[in-house]
C-alpha positions in Angstrom: 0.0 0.0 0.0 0.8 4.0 -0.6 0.8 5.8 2.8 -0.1 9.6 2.4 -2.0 9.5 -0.9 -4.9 11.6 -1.7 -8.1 9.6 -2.3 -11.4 12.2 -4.0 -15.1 10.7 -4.8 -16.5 12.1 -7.5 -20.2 11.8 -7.2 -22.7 12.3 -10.5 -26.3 13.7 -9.3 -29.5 14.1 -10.8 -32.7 15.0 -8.8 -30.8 12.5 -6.2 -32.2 14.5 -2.9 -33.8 10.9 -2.0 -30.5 8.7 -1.7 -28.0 11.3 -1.7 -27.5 12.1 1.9 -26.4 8.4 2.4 -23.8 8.1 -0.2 -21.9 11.3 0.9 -22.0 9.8 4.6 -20.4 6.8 3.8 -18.2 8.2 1.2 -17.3 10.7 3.9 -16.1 7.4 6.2 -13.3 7.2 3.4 -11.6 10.2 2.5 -12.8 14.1 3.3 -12.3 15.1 -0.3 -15.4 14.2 -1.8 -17.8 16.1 -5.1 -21.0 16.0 -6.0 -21.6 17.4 -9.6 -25.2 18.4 -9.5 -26.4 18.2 -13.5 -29.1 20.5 -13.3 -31.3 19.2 -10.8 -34.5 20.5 -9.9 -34.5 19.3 -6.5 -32.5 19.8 -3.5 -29.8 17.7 -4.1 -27.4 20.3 -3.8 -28.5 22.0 -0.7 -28.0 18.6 1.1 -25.0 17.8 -0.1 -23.2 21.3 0.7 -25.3 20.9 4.3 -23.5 17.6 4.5 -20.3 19.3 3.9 -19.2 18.0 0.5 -17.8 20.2 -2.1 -20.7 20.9 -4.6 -20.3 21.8 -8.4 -24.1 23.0 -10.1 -24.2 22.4 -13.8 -27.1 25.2 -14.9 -28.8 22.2 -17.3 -28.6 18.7 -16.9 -25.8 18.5 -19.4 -25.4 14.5 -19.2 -23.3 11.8 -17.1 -20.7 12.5 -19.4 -20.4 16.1 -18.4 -20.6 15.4 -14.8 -17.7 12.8 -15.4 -15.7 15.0 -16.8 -16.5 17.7 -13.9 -15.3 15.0 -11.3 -12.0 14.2 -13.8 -11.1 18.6 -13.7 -11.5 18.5 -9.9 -9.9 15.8 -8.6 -7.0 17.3 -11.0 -7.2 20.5 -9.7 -7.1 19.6 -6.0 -4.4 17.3 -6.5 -5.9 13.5 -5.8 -3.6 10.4 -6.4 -6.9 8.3 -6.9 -10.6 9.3 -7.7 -13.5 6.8 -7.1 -16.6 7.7 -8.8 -19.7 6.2 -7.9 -23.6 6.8 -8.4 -26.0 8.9 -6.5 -28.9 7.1 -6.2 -27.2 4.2 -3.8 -26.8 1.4 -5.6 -22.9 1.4 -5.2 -21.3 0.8 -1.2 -18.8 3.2 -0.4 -17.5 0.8 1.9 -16.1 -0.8 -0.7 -13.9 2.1 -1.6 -11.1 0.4 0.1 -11.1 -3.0 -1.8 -11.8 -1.1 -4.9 -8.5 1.2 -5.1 -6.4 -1.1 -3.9 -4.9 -2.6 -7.3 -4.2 0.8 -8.0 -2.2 1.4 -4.3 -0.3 -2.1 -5.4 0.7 -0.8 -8.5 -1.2 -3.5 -10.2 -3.5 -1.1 -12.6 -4.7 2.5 -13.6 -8.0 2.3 -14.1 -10.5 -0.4 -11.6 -13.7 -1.7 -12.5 -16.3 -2.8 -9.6 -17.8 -5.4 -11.2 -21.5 -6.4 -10.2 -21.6 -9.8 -8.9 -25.1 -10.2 -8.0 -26.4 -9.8 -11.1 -29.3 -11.9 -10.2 -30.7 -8.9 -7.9 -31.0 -6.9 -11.4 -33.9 -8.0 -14.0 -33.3 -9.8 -17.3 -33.5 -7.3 -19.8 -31.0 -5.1 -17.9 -28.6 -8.6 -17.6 -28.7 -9.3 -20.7 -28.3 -5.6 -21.9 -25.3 -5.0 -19.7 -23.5 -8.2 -21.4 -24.4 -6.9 -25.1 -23.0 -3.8 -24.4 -19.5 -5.1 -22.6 -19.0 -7.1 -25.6 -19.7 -4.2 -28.4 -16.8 -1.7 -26.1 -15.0 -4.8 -26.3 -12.2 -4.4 -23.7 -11.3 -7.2 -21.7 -9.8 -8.4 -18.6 -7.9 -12.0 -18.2 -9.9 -12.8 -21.1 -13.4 -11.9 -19.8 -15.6 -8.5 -20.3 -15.1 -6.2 -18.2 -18.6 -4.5 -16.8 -18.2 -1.7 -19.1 -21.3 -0.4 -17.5 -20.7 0.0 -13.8 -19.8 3.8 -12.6 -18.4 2.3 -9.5 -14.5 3.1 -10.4 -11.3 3.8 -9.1 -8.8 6.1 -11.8 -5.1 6.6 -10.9 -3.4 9.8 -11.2 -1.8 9.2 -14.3 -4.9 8.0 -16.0 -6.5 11.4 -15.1 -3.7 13.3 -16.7 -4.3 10.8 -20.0 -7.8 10.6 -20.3 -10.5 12.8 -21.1 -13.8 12.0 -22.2 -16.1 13.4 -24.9 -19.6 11.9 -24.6 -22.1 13.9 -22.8 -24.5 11.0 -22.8 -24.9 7.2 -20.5 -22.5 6.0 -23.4 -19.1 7.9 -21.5 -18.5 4.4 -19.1 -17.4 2.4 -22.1 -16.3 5.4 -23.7 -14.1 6.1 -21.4 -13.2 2.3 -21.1 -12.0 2.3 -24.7 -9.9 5.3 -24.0 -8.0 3.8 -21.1 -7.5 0.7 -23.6 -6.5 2.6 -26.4 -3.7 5.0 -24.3 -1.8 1.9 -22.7 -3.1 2.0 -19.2 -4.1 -1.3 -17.4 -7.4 -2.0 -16.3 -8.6 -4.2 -13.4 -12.0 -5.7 -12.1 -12.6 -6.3 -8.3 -16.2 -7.8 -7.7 -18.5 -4.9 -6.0 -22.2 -5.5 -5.1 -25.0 -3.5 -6.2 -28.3 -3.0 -4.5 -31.6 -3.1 -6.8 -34.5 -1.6 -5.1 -36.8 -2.4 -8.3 -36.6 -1.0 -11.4 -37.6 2.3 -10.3 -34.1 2.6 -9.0 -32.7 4.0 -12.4 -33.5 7.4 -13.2 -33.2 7.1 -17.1 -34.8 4.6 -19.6 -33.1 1.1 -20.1 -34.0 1.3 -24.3 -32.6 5.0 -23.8 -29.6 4.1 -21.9 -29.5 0.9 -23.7 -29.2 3.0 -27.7 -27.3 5.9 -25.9 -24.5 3.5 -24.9 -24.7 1.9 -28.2 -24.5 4.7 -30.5 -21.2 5.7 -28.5 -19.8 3.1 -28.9 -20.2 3.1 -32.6 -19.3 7.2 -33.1 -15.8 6.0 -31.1 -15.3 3.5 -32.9 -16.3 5.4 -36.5 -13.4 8.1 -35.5 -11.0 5.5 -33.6 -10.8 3.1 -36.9 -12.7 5.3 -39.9 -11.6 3.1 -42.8 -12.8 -0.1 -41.1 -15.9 1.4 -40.4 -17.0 3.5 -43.1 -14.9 0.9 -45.4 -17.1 -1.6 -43.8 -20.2 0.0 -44.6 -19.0 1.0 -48.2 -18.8 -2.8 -49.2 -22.0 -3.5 -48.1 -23.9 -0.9 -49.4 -21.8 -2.0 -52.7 -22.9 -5.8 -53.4 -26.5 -4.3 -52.2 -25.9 -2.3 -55.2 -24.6 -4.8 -57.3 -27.2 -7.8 -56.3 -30.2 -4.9 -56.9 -28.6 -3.7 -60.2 -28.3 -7.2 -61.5 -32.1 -7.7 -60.6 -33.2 -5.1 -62.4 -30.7 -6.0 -65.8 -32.3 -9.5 -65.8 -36.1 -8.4 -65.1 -35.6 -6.2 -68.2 -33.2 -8.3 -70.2 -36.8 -11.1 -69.8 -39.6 -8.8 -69.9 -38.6 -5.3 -71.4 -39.7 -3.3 -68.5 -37.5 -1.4 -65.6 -39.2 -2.5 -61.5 -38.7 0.7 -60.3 -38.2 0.1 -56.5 -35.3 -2.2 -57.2 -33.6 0.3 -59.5 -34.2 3.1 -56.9 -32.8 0.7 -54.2 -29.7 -0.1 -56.1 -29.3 3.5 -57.0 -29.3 4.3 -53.4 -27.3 2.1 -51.9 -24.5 3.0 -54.7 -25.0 6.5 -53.6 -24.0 5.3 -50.3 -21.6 3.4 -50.8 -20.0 6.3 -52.5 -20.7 8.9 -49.8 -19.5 6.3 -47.1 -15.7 5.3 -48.7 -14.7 9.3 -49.2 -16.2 9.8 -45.6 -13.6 7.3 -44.0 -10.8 8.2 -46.2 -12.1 12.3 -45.5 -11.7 11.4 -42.0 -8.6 8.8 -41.7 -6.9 11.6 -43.2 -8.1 14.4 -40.9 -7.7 11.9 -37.8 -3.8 11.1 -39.5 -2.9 14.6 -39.7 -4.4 15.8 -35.6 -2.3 12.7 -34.4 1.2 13.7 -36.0 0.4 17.3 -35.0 0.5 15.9 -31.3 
C-alpha cells in the first residue's frame, strides 16, 4: 500500500435528494475530499450535499453523465488527488467498498478499476442481458473476460487522469471512457462490487434509452477511432446491395422489357452510399492522420 495519498469521490447527481444524503455519509467514512456534480437538478440535491459538507459543483442544465464525469475528472486534478472513485448517487454502489476497490491501484497493479457487479441476479433480465451486449460491443477485456463496461463504481489513478478525457455527454461515456484507457496503454482491473436493486424504479433514465445511448457511442468512437474499417465496412456492403439490386433489375428487363422501379431506386441508393461512405472514412482517416502527428 501507498501511505499519504490523496483519495477524491467524485459523485454524479440528478434529482438524487432521496439517496444522496447516504452516499456522501459513507463516502465521507473514506476520505474528506469528496464532489458532488449536480447536473441540473431540480430538487434539493445540492442543498443537502453542501449541508452535509461536501464540495458541490451546479451544472445550470442537466448536461449529461458524461459532463458530470468529466466535472469530477477537472476537480480531482485540480485539487491534487492520487486516486478518484466515482460512484452513483442514487445508492446502488457501497462506499465501503472504496477500500477493496483502489487497492490494485495502491499495489501498482492497474490504472483504471472496475467494480464489477456480482449479484447480477438482484438486477432484471433485460437489464442482464443488456449490460452483457453492451460489454461485448466496447469490447475491452480483462484476463480474457468482459469487463462491466457499464458499472460507474470506479477507481482512476493519477496518471490515468492526466491521460484521459472523455467526450460523450451521454450514459455512453463508461465504455467510452473504457476504450480510452485501452487505447492510451493503461491497465485496467476488475474487483467484484455488489450493487443493491430496489426495483426497477431505482434508475432514473430509460433502459432502451440508456441501452441505444451506450450503443450509439460506442459506434461514433469506434467510427473516429478506426474510420476506414468502419466507413470501409459499410461502403462494401452498401456496394454488393448495389450490385445484387442492379443485376435484378438487368435480368427483369433483359426477360420482360420493363425497368421494376423500387429495385432500381434501391440499387441506385445504396451506390449513392456506398459512395458517400468510402470518401467519408478516407475524408476522416486523413483528418484523424494529420491531428495525431500534430501531437
Amino acid at each position: 500500500m501507498v501511505d499519504n495519498f490523496k483519495l477524491a469521490v467524485g459523485i454524479p447527481a440528478f434529482n438524487e435528494e432521496a439517496t444522496i444524503a447516504k452516499v456522501i455519509v459513507h463516502a465521507s467514512r473514506q476520505t474528506g475530499s469528496v464532489l458532488v456534480v449536480d447536473d441540473g437538478s431540480s430538487d434539493d440535491t445540492s442543498l443537502i450535499a453542501e449541508g452535509l459538507g461536501a464540495t458541490v459543483i451546479r451544472h445550470d442544465r442537466n448536461m449529461g453523465k458524461g459532463a458530470a464525469l468529466r466535472s469530477c475528472f477537472d476537480w480531482a486534478r485540480r485539487v491534487g488527488a492520487d486516486v478518484l472513485v466515482t460512484l452513483d448517487a442514487d445508492g446502488q454502489h457501497n462506499p465501503d467498498e472504496i477500500p477493496n476497490l483502489i487497492s490494485p491501484i495502491l499495489k501498482g497493479e492497474a490504472d483504471v478499476v472496475v467494480g464489477s457487479r456480482k449479484i447480477l441476479s438482484e438486477a432484471p433480465f433485460y437489464r442482464h442481458a443488456g449490460g452483457r451486449l453492451l460489454d461485448r460491443l466496447t469490447g475491452v477485456k480483462v484476463g480474457g473476460r468482459f469487463v462491466d463496461a457499464q458499472s460507474g463504481f470506479r477507481a482512476y489513478s493519477k496518471a490515468t487522469l492526466d491521460r484521459v478525457t472523455a467526450a460523450e455527454y451521454g450514459m455512453g461515456v463508461d465504455s467510452e471512457v473504457l476504450m480510452r484507457v485501452r487505447d492510451a496503454g493503461l491497465r485496467i482491473a476488475e474487483v467484484p462490487a455488489s450493487v443493491s436493486y430496489r426495483g426497477d424504479d431505482l434508475s432514473t433514465h430509460n433502459p432502451v434509452y440508456h441501452a441505444l445511448d451506450v450503443l450509439f457511442s460506442v459506434l461514433k468512437f469506434m467510427s473516429i477511432r478506426h474510420p476506414l474499417l468502419f466507413y470501409g465496412g459499410f461502403s462494401v456492403i452498401m456496394f454488393f446491395v448495389a450490385v445484387a439490386f442492379g443485376l435484378q433489375t438487368l435480368d427483369y428487363y433483359a426477360r420482360w422489357g420493363r425497368v421494376i422501379t423500387n429495385l432500381a431506386l434501391i440499387s441506385v441508393a445504396a451506390g449513392i452510399l456506398a459512395f458517400l461512405s468510402f470518401f467519408t472514412g478516407i475524408i476522416l482517416f486523413t483528418l484523424i492522420t494529420v491531428i495525431r502527428e500534430k501531437k
